[in-house]
C-alpha angles and dihedrals in degrees: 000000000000111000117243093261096054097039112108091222107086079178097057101044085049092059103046085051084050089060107024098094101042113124094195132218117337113212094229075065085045095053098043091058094045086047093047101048091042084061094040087051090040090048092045100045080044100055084031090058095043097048087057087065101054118070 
């Protein structure tokens, strides 16, 4: 496979040192956003359902 440098695609070469240093998703970052939209989901059914009851 041609290095980055060699290879006749400058596109291609941009993108791979783009994304060559990228770590990717942790999972402390995964469980804050489950844990956040689960809240979000709970607090809404919650205010939704006690909304049904007033008039």
């Amino acid at each position: 496979m041609d290095s980055p440098t060699n290879t006749f695609n400058p596109n291609k070469r941009l993108k791979e040192e783009s994304v060559s240093n990228l770590k990717g998703t942790s999972m402390m970052e995964l469980f804050l956003l489950i844990t956040t939209l689960s809240m979000l989901l709970f607090l809404r059914s919650v205010y939704s359902s006690s909304k049904k009851g007033v008039k």
